[in-house]
PADOGU-305918 format. One record per residue (C-alpha): residue number from 1; x, y, z. Coordinates in steps of 0.001 Angstrom, whole numbers. Layout:
<nodes>
(NUM,(X,Y,Z))
...
</nodes>
This chain:
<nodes>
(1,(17571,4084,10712))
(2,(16969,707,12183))
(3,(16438,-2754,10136))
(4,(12626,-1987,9749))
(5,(12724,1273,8003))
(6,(15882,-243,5452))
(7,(13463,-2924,4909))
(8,(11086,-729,2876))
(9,(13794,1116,1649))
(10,(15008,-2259,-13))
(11,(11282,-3589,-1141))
(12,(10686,98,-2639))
(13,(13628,181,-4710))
(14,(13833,-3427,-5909))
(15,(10285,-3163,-6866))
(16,(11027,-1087,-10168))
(17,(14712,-557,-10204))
(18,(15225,-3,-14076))
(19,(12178,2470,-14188))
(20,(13192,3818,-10679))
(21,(16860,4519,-11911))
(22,(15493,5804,-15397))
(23,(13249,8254,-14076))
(24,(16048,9579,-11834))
(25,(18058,9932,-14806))
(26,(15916,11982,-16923))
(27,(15153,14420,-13695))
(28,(18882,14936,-13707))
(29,(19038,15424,-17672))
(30,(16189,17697,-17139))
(31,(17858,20479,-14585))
(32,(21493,19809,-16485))
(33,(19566,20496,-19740))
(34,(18185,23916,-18271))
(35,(21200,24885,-16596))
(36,(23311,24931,-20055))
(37,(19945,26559,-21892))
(38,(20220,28981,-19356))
(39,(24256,29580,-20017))
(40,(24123,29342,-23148))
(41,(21796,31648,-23639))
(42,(24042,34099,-21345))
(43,(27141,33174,-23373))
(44,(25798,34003,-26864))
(45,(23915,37474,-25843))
(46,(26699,38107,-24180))
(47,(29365,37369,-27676))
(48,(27000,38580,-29982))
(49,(26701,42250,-28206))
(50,(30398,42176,-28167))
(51,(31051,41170,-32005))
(52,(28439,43785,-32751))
(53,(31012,46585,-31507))
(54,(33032,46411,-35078))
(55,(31949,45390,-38351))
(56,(34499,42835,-39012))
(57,(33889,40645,-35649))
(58,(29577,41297,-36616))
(59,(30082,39319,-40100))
(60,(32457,36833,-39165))
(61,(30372,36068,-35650))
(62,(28589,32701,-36211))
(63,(24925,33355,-34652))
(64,(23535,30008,-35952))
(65,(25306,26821,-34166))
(66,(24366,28969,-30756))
(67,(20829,29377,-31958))
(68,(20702,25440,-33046))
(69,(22254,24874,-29510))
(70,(19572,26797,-27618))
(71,(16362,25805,-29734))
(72,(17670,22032,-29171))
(73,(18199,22665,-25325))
(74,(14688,24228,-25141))
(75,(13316,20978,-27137))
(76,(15292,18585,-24980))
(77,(14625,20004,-21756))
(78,(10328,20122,-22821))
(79,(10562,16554,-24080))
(80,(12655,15124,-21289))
(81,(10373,17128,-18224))
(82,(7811,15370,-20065))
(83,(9103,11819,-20290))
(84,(10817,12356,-16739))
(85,(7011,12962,-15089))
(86,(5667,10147,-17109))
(87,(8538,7592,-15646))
(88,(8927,8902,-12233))
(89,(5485,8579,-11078))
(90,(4528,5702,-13392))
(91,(7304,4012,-11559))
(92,(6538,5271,-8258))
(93,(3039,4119,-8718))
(94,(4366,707,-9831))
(95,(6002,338,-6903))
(96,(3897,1149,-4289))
(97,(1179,-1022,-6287))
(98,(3779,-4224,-5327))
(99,(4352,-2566,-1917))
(100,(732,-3260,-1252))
(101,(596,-7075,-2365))
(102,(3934,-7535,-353))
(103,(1199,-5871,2726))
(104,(-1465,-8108,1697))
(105,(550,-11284,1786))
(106,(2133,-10068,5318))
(107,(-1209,-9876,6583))
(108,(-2632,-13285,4817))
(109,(-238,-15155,7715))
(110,(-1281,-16825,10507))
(111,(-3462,-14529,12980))
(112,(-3634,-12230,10404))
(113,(-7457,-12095,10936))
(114,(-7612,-11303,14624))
(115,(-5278,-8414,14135))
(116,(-7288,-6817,11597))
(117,(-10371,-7103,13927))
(118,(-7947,-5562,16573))
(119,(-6820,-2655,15130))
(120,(-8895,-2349,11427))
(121,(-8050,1455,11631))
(122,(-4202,1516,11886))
(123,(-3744,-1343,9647))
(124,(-5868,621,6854))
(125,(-4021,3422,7664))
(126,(-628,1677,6746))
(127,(-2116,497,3665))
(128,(-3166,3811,2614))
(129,(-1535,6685,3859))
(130,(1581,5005,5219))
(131,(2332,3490,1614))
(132,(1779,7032,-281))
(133,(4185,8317,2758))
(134,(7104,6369,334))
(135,(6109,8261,-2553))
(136,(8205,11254,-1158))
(137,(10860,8878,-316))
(138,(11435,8602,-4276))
(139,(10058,11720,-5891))
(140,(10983,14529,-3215))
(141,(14261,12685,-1780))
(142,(15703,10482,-3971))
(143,(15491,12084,-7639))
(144,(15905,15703,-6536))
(145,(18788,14618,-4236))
(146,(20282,12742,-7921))
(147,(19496,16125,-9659))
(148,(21330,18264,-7041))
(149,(24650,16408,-7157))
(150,(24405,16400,-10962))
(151,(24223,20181,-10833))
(152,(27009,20663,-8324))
(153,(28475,18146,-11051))
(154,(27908,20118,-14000))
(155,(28836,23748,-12497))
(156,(32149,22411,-11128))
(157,(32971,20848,-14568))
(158,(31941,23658,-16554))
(159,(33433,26280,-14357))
(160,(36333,23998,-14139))
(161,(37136,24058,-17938))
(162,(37385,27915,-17434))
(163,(39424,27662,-14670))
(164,(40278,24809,-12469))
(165,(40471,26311,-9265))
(166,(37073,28347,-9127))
(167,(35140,24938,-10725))
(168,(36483,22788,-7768))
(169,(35564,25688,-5289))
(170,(32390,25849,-6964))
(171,(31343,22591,-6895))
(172,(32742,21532,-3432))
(173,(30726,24511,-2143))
(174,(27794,23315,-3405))
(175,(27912,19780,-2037))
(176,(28522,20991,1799))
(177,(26393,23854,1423))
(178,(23559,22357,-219))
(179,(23692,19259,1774))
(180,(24379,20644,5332))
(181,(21458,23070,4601))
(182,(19230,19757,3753))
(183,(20609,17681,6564))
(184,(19968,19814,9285))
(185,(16010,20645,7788))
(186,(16071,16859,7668))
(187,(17059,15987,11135))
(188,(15376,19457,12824))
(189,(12016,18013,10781))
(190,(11770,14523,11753))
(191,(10107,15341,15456))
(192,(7526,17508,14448))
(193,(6571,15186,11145))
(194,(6193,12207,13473))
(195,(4172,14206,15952))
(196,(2221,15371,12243))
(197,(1498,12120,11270))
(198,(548,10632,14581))
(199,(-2178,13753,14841))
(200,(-3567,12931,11521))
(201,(-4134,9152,12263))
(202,(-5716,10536,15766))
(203,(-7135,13299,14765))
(204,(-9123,10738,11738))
(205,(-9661,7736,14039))
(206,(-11563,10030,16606))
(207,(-13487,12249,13666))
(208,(-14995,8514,12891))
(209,(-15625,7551,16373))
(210,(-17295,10786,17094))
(211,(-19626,10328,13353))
(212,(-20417,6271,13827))
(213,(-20992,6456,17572))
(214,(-22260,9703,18175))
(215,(-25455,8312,19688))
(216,(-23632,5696,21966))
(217,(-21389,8669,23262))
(218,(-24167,10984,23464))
(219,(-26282,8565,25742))
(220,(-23145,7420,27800))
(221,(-22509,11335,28451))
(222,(-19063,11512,26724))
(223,(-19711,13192,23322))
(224,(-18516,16371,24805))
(225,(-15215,14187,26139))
(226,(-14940,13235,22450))
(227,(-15290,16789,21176))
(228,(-12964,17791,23403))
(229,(-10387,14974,22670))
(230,(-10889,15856,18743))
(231,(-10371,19824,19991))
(232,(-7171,18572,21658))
(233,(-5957,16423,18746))
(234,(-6697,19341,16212))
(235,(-4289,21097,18180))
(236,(-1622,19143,18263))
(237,(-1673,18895,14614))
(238,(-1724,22625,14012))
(239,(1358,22691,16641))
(240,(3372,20121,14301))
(241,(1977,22411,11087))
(242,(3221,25492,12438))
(243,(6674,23900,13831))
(244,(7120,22613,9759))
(245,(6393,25847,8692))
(246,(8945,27453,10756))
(247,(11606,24932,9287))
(248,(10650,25516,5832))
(249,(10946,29285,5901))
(250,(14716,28703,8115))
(251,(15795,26458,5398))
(252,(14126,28471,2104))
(253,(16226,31661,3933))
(254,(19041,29752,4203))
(255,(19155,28494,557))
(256,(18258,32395,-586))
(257,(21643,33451,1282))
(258,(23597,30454,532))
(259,(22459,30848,-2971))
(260,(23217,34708,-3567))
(261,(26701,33992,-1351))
(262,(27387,31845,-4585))
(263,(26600,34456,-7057))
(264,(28708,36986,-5517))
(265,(31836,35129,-5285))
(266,(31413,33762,-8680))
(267,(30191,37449,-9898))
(268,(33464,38798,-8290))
(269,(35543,35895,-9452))
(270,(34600,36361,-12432))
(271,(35409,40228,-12763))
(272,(38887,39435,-11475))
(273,(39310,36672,-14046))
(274,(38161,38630,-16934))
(275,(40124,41896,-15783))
(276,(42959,39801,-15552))
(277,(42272,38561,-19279))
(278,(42275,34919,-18016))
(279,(38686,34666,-18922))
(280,(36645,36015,-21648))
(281,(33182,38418,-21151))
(282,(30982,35550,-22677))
(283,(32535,33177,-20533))
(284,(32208,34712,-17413))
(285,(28835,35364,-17962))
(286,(28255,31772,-18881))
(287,(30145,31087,-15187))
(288,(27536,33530,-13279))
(289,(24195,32270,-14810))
(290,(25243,28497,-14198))
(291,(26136,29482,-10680))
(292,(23033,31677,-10886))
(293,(21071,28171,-11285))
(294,(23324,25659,-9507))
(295,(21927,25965,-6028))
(296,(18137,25740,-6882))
(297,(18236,21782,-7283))
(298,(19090,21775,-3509))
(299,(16699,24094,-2617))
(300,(14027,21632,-4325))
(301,(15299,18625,-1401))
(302,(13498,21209,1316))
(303,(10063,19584,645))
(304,(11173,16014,959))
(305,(13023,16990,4271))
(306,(10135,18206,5817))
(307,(8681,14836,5169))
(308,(11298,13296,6585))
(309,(9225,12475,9507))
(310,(6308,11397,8191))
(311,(8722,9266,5870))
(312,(10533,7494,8794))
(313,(7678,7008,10635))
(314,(6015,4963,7672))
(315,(9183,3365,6946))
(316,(9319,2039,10368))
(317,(5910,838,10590))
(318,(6277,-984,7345))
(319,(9099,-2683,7441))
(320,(8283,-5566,9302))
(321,(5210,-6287,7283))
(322,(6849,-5630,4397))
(323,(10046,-8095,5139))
(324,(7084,-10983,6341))
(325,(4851,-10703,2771))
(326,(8054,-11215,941))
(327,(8539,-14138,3133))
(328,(4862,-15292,2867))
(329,(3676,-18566,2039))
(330,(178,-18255,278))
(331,(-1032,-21402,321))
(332,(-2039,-22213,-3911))
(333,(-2695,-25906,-4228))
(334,(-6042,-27149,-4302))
(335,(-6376,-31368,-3762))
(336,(-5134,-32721,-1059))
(337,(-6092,-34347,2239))
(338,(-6507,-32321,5356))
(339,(-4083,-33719,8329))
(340,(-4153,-32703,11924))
(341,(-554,-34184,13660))
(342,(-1049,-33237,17330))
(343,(-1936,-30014,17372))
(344,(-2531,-27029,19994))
(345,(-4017,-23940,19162))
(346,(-5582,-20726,20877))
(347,(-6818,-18031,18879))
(348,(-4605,-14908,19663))
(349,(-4227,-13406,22692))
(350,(-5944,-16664,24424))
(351,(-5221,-20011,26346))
(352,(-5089,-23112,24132))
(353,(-8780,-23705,22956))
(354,(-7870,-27415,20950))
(355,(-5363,-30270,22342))
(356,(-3449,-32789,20535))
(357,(-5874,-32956,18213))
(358,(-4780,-35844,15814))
(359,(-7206,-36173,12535))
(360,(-7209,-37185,8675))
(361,(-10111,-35831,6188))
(362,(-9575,-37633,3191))
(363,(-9897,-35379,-182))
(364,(-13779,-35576,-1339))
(365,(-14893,-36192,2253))
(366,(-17950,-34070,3737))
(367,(-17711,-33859,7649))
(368,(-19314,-32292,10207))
(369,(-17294,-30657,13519))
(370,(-20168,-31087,15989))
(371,(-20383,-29701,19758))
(372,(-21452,-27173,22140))
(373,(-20435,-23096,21240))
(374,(-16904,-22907,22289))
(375,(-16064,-26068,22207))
(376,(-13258,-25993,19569))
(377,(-14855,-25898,16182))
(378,(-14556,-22839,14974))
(379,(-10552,-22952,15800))
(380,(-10461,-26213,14014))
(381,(-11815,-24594,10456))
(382,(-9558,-21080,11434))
(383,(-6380,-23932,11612))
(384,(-7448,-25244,8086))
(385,(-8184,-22054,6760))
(386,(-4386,-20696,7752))
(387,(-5869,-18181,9883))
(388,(-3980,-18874,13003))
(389,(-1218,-21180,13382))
(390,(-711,-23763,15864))
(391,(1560,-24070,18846))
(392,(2182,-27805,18715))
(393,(2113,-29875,16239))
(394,(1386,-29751,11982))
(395,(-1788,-28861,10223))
(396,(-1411,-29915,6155))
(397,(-4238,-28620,4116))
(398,(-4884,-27154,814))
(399,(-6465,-23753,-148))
(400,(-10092,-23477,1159))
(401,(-12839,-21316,1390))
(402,(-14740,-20379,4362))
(403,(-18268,-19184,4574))
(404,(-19438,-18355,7680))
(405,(-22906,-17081,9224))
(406,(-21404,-13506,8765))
(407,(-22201,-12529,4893))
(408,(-19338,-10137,3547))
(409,(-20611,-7707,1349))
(410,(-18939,-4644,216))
(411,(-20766,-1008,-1482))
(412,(-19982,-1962,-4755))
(413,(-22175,-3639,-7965))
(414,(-23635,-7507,-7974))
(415,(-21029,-8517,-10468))
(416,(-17849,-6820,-8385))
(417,(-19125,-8704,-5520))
(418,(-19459,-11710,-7248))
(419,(-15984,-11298,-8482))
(420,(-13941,-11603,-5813))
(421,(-14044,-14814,-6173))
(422,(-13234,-15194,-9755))
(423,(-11812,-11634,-10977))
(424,(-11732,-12998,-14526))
(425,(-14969,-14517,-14270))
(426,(-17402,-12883,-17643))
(427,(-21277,-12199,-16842))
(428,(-21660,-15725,-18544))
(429,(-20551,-17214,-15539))
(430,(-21685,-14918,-12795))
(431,(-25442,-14927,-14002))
(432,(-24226,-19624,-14097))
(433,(-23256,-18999,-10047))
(434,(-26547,-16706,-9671))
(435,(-28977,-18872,-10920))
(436,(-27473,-22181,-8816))
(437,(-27358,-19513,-5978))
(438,(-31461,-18885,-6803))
(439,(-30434,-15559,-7345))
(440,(-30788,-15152,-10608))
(441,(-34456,-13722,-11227))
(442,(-34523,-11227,-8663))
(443,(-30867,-9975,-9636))
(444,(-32789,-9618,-13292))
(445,(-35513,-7637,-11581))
(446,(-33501,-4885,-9938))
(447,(-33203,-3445,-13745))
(448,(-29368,-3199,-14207))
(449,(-28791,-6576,-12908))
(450,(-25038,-7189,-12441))
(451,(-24202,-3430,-11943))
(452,(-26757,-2447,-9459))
(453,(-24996,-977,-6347))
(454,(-24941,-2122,-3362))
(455,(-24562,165,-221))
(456,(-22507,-371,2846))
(457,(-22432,-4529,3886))
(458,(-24891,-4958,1304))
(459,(-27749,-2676,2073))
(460,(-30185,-2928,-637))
(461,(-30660,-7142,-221))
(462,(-32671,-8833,2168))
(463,(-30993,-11054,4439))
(464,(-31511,-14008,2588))
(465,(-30892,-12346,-483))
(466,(-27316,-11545,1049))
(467,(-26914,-15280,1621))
(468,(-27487,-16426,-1725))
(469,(-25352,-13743,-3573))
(470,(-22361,-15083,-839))
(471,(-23402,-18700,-1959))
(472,(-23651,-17699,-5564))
(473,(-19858,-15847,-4738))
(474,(-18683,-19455,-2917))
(475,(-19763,-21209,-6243))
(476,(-17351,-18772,-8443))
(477,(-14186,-19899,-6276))
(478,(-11959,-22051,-7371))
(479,(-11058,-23919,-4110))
(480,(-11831,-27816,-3680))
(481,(-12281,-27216,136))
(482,(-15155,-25560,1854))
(483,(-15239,-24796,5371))
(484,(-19182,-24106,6540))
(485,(-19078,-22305,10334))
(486,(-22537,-22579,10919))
(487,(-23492,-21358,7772))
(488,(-27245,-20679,8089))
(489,(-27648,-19718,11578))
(490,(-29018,-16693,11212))
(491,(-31538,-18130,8464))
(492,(-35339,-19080,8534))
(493,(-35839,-22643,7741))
(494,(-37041,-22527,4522))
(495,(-34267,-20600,3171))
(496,(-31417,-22524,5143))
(497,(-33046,-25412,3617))
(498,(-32755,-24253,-86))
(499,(-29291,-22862,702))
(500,(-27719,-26318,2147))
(501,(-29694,-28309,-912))
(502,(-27831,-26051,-3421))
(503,(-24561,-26368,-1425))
(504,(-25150,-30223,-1343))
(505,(-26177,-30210,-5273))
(506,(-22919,-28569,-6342))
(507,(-20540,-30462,-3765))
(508,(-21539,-33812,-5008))
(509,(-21480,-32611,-8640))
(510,(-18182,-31431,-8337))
(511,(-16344,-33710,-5202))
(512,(-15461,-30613,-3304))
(513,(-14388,-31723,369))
(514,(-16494,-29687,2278))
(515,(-16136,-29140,6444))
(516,(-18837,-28077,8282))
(517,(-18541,-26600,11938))
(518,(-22367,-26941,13425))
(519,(-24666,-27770,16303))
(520,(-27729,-27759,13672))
(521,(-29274,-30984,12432))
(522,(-29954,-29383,9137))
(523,(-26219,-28419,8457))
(524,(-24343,-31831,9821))
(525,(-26904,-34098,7625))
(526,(-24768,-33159,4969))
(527,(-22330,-34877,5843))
(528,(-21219,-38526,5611))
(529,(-18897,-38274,9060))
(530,(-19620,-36690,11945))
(531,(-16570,-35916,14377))
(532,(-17936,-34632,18070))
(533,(-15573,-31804,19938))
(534,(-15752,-31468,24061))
(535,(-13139,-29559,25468))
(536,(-11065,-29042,22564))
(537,(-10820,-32536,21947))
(538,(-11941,-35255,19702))
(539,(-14840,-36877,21437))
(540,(-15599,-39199,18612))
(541,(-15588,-40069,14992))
(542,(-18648,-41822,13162))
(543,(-19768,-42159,9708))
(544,(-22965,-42949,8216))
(545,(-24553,-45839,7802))
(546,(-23673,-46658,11540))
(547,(-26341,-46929,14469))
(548,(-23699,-44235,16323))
(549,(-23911,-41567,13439))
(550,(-27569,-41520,13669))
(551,(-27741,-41367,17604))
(552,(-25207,-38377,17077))
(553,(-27160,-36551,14384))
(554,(-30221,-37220,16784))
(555,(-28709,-35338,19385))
(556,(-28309,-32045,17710))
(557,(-30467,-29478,17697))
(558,(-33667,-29064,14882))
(559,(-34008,-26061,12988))
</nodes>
């Protein structure tokens, strides 16, 4: 494996190592425990039939430290299955719960944003299913490959005290038995998983593109194309399902030989030993049921093989975001001014859209980015906001929030919405944000108030509605900086009005710095500078109270 897939290797491991290593433990303490119950158990119906051929052996035969041993092998094995299922996956869990922050922050870097409008799909699919891919990296590689070894462990050992030379056959045969067995399933499983995995995203990414655009497709004249395609995808998957299968039932053959090789050579091993006297009957038939049980551990690896593919391929893809969110800086600070040192930028994929652009916003300031659509303004705020990063030059700023003409709403309640902003935030303080949003009432009238649903994008609210509940939402964050891109664009008059008087209210109240990308009169009168863009360049800076801010705010178009 290459440095990508070691990457989440590393993050997945160092995320819970204590509970990781724990959990591994007890799975190994588990299989030992029933390995000796199972022994044991041989051994004593074994003596006790024996001691019961004479009367003197019957009453001197001690029955109850073997029946202590067993009932406290049964207890111990229960209690540590238990505790072992409760770690493992509580750790796994943990884990891959800190895997996806480490995503998150990967994707919270510069041009994070255009990427995710690129290729939403794929990136959701590494977030979901890519991420639960690990979980078999731990649970069906990892533990049972801990649990094996401590088997081929225990049988050499305790076949060992017996006699030396059948424990170290014993447990060298199960090392390279059980592992070449694995480790060609694991290499002969890798193609088809990949080809499995790759069919599933497919096979999901076209099932939604046939469901959302079936009517686009369907005038255009390729929704049979996309049936077909789906057909063809379907395929492919059942091809990779069948090649798996095939594997599995190789390898579980494989194990079913390799495993009765081993009971027949320690069966007859055993018969030789004890016909030679150099082992007693309860002994050997402690030696038979522990080699009886020693390969099964290995045959439990054959499920995490076949994943092996899948595994890889997740591994692969996740690395490198995985190795950047560790790196991430998330901006956290709050004051501060706002400095543009020379600086280039292009959104991605693009020529440079600003140039040298060289500008101070002092802390507290409210100023308006004014020009023509396209003419820089919107990269300016994206620069600010960390979204993309420049090619020349140094942009400082502190955390901000940006609230754009597009209101993001998600099919959740009023109150989840509202806290994304401020996930500690009590009703107290959403129905505070509601009512300077002048959403308060009608919230109140919809009869659960902050736990009505919303439906997809928030169906179920007006547009304006929508506005104020992202207002109300813009209100709960903590951030000193605002960043308005043409914020009420899409707004009748009256409520664009209301909205930029309750933006004003609270921005004065509370000193927020607050930067406004517009070519509306309504929006740049709130501010007390107004800086003009042409070709992705500063074309001037005024401030109010000046015969040249007025001329400028003239110029821009009413409502």
């Amino acid at each position: 494996m290459k440095a990508a897939p070691h990457t989440a290797l590393r993050q997945l491991l160092l995320a819970e190592p204590r509970r990781l290593l724990l959990g591994a433990a007890l799975a190994a303490l588990t299989t030992l425990g029933g390995m000796a119950l199972l022994g044991l158990s041989g051994w004593f119906i074994t003596a006790t039939a024996i001691a019961g051929m004479s009367a003197s052996t019957a009453f001197m035969f001690d029955v109850f430290a073997p029946s202590a041993g067993i009932r406290l092998l049964a207890l111990g094995r229960t209690g540590t299955r238990y505790a072992e299922r409760l770690v493992t996956h509580d750790a796994t869990f943990g884990a891959l719960a800190q895997l996806r922050v480490r995503l998150f922050r990967g994707w919270s870097r510069p041009d994070a944003a255009s990427r995710l409008l690129r290729s939403p799909a794929k990136l959701l699919f590494r977030l979901t299913a890519d991420i639960d891919a690990l979980e078999s990296l731990y649970l069906r590689l990892l533990v049972p490959a801990a649990t094996a070894l401590s088997a081929a462990a225990l049988a050499g050992v305790a076949l060992g005290l017996m006699q030396w030379q059948l424990g170290m056959v014993l447990g060298l045969w199960l090392l390279v038995c059980g592992s070449a067995i694995t480790a060609l399933l694991l290499k002969s499983a890798i193609r088809p998983g990949v080809a499995r995995s790759r069919a599933v995203e497919a096979l999901r990414a076209r099932a939604i593109d046939l469901v959302a655009g079936q009517t686009e497709l369907a005038m255009a004249g390729r929704l049979y194309a996309q049936c077909q395609a789906l057909a063809r995808t379907d395929q492919a998957l059942a091809r990779a399902d069948l090649a798996l299968m095939l594997r599995d039932t190789r390898a579980g053959a494989a194990f079913g030989i390799a495993g009765s090789a081993t009971l027949a050579a320690v069966l007859l091993a055993s018969a030789a030993l004890v016909e030679y006297r150099a082992m007693p009957v309860p002994l050997a038939a402690l030696a038979i049921l522990i080699a009886l049980a020693a390969m099964e551990p290995f045959a439990g690896l054959r499920r995490g093989a076949l994943e092996a593919g899948r595994l890889w391929l997740a591994m692969k893809r996740l690395g490198p975001a995985l190795a950047a969110g560790a790196d991430a800086d998330v901006r956290t600070g709050t004051d501060g001014d706002i400095v543009f040192d020379k600086v280039s930028a292009a959104p991605s994929g693009t020529s440079p859209l600003v140039h040298a652009i060289d500008l101070r916003i002092v802390a507290g300031e409210r100023v308006a980015l004014v020009g023509p659509s396209g003419a820089g303004k919107s990269t300016l705020l994206a620069l600010i906001a960390g979204e993309i990063a420049p090619l020349t030059g140094n942009v400082q700023a502190p955390a901000a929030c940006l609230f754009t003409q597009r209101t993001e709403l998600f099919q959740d309640s009023v109150g989840d919405n509202l806290r994304l902003a401020a996930p500690d935030a009590d009703d107290d303080l959403l129905w505070q944000a509601l009512h300077k949003a002048g959403l308060a009432e009608q919230v109140r009238s919809f009869g659960k108030g902050l736990e009505t649903m919303l439906g997809e994008g928030g169906l179920g609210l007006s547009g304006g509605q929508a506005r104020r509940l992202a207002l109300a939402r813009l209100l709960l964050h903590p951030s000193r900086v605002w960043l308005l891109d043409e914020a009420t664009e899409a707004l009748d008059a009256a409520t664009a009005h209301d909205v930029l008087q309750r933006l004003d209210r609270h921005a004065r109240d509370h000193g927020q710095t607050v930067i406004i990308a517009t070519h509306l009169r309504r929006e740049a009168a709130l501010a007390d500078r107004l800086v003009g863009v042409r070709h992705g360049r500063i074309a001037f800076d005024v401030r109010r109270g000046t015969g040249n801010f007025d001329a400028a705010l003239a110029a821009l178009r009413q409502d």
